[in-house]
C-alpha positions, 0 to 999 in steps of 0.5 A, a space after each residue: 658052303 651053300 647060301 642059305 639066306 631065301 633071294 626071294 627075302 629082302 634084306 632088313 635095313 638096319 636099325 636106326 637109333 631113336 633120337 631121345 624125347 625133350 621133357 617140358 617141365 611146364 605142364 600142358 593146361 587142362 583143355 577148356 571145359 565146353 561153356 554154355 552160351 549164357 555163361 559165354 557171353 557173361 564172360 565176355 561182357 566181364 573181360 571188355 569190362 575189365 579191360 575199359 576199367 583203369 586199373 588202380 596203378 594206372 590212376 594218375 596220382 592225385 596231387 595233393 590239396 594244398 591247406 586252406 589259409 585259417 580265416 582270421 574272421 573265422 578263427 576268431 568266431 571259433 574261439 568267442 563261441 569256445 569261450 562262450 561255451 565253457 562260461 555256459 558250463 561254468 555257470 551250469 546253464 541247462 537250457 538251450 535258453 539260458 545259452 542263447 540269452 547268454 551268448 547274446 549278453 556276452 556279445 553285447 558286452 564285446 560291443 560294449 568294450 568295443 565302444 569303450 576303446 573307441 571313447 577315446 578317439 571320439 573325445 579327440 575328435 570332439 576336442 578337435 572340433 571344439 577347438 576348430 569351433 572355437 577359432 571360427 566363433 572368433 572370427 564372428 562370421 556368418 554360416 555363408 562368409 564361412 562357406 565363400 571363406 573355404 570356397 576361395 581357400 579351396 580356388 587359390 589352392 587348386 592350381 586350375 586357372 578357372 578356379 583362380 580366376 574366380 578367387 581372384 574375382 572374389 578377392 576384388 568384390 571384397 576389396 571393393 566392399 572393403 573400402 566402400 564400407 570405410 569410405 575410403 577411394 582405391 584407385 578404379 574404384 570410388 566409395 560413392 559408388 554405392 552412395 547414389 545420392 552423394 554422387 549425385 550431389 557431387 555432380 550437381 556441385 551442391 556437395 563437395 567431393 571430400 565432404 561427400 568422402 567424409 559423409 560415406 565413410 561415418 555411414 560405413 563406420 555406422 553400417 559396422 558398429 550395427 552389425 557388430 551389435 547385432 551379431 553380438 546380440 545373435 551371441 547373447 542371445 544363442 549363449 542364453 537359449 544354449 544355457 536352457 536348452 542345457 538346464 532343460 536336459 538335465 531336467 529330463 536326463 534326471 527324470 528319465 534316471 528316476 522313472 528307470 530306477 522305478 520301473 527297470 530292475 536292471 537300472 543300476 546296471 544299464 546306467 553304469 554301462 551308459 556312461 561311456 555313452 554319456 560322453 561322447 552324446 554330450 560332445 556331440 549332440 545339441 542339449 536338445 537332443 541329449 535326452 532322446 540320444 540317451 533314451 536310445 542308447 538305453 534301451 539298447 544295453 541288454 541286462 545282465 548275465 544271470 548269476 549261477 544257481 547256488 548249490 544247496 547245502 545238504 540239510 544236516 540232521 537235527 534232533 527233531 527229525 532225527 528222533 521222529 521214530 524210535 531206532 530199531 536196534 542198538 546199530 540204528 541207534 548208534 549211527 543216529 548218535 553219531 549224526 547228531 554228534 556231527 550236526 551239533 546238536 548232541 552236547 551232553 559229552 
C-alpha cells in the first residue's frame, strides 16, 4: 500500500490544550476622562489642601475645663438683685426710675441692718474705753505723765537692754523727784539739791542741816497741795464746761429735730432709722460735735420705699348713671335691672 501522504507537506504539531483564563470578580475602573488644565490644577490645589488639613479623628480631644469655683461675693450680688427684682414686681414698679430708686433704697437699707449688727461691738467698745477713761481720770495724771507712764511700760517690757536702760533712768529721775518733793534724803541723793538757797545756808553754817531738811520738805508738801488743787480746779472746771457743751447740743439736737420735722416730709422716718446712730455718736464724739455728726449721718439716710399703687375698685353702677338714657328693649332693660340689683341701689324687692 503505497503512502499517500505529500513528503513535501510538513506534518501538523499536535494541538496543545488552552490553559483556562481566571476571571477577576473586581471590575477594571473606567479610564480617567482627559481633565482640562484649569480643572487639573483646581484638583490639585483640593488634594494638597485636603491632605494639610487634620481630619476630625485626628484632632486630639480637647480636655475638659474644669468648673469655675462660684465666687461667694458674686453669688451673693446675684441673689440681692433676684430679691430685688421680685419686691420690683411685687410692688408693680413700671419704670426703670422707680427700680433703680428702688434698688438704691434697698441697698441703703442693707447698710443700715449692717450697721444695726455692728451697734453692739461699737457700745462694747465705747464701754471699754469708759471704763479705761475712768482708771486714768483716777490716776489724775497729766496727758504727758500718761505718755512717760507707757512709754517706760513699753521699755521694761521689751526685753532690749537700750530700752532698759533708759527705763531704768526714768525710774531714778522719778525717784529722785520723789524725794525731793517730800524733802526726804536717799542715799547719793540730798533734797537740797534742788533748794539752792538752803544748800547754801548749810554751807555758810547759818542754817542747820535738819532745819534746812525740814524747811525742804513743808515747800514739798506745799508744791503738792498746789497742784492738787489746781488739778482739781482743772476737774471742776472741764466737769462744768462738759455740763454745757451737753446742755448746749441738746439745744441744737432739738432744734435741728423741729426744723427736720418742718421741712422734710420724710422726718419721722430718717429720725427713726437714726437712732442706732445716736448712740454710738453720744459715745464717742465730744457734745460739741454731736449735732454736726448727726446733721451728717441725717442727710445720708435715703427716704422710703414708695408704697405700691393702690388698684381701683371697679365704679359700680348706680341709678343715676344707670338710667341716664332709656333701655332699647325688654333685654337692655332686664340687665340694667340685674345691675342695679347688684350695687345696691335697687330695693323695692
Amino acid at each position: 500500500m503505497s503512502d499517500d501522504t505529500n513528503p513535501n507537506t510538513e506534518e501538523a504539531a499536535p494541538v496543545e490544550a488552552a490553559e483556562p483564563v481566571e476571571t477577576s470578580t473586581t471590575e477594571t475602573p473606567d479610564a480617567p476622562a482627559e481633565l482640562s488644565p484649569f480643572d487639573a490644577f483646581k484638583k490639585g490645589v483640593e488634594e494638597v489642601s485636603e491632605a494639610a488639613t487634620p481630619k476630625e479623628a485626628e484632632k486630639p480631644a480637647e480636655a475638659a475645663s474644669p468648673e469655675k469655683p462660684v465666687d461667694p461675693a458674686e453669688k451673693e450680688k446675684a441673689d440681692i438683685k433676684a430679691k430685688d427684682d421680685e419686691e420690683i414686681k411685687a410692688l408693680g414698679l413700671r419704670t426703670q426710675k422707680s427700680a433703680d430708686r428702688f434698688r438704691a433704697l434697698s441697698a441703703d437699707s442693707r447698710e443700715l441692718q449692717s450697721l444695726k449688727k455692728d451697734l453692739p461691738v461699737l457700745q462694747d467698745k465705747a464701754q471699754r474705753q469708759d471704763r479705761m477713761m475712768e482708771i486714768i481720770d483716777d490716776t489724775k495724771a497729766n496727758p504727758q505723765q500718761i505718755g512717760n507712764a507707757f512709754k517706760y511700760l513699753k521699755a521694761i517690757n521689751s526685753g532690749d537692754p537700750e530700752q532698759l536702760r533708759s527705763a531704768a533712768k526714768m525710774m531714778a529721775d522719778e525717784v529722785k523727784q520723789l524725794y525731793a518733793a517730800l524733802g526726804e534724803e536717799l542715799p547719793g541723793i540730798s533734797p537740797l539739791e534742788t533748794h539752792k538757797d538752803l544748800q547754801d545756808e548749810v554751807e555758810q553754817g547759818t542754817l542747820t542741816r535738819e532745819r534746812a531738811l525740814e524747811i525742804a520738805r513743808s515747800r514739798g508738801t506745799q508744791t503738792l497741795n498746789n497742784k492738787r488743787t489746781e488739778q482739781q480746779n482743772n476737774e471742776q472746771r472741764q466737769k462744768v464746761e462738759f455740763e454745757a457743751a451737753t446742755n448746749q447740743a441738746f439745744h441744737d439736737i432739738n432744734q435741728l429735730e423741729t426744723q427736720w420735722r418742718k421741712t422734710d416730709p420724710h422726718a419721722a422716718y430718717r429720725i427713726d432709722a437714726l437712732a442706732p446712730t445716736v448712740m454710738a455718736i453720744k459715745e464717742s464724739l465730744h457734745p460739741s460735735k454731736w449735732s454736726q455728726a448727726l446733721q451728717i449721718a441725717y442727710s445720708k439716710i435715703p427716704n422710703p420705699a414708695p408704697k405700691p399703687a393702690a388698684t381701683p375698685s371697679p365704679v359700680r353702677p348706680n341709678a343715676q348713671t344707670t338710667m341716664a338714657h332709656a333701655p332699647k328693649d325688654g333685654f337692655e332693660a332686664f340687665t340694667r335691672g340685674v345691675d342695679l340689683f347688684k350695687s345696691g341701689a335697687a330695693t323695692d324687692y
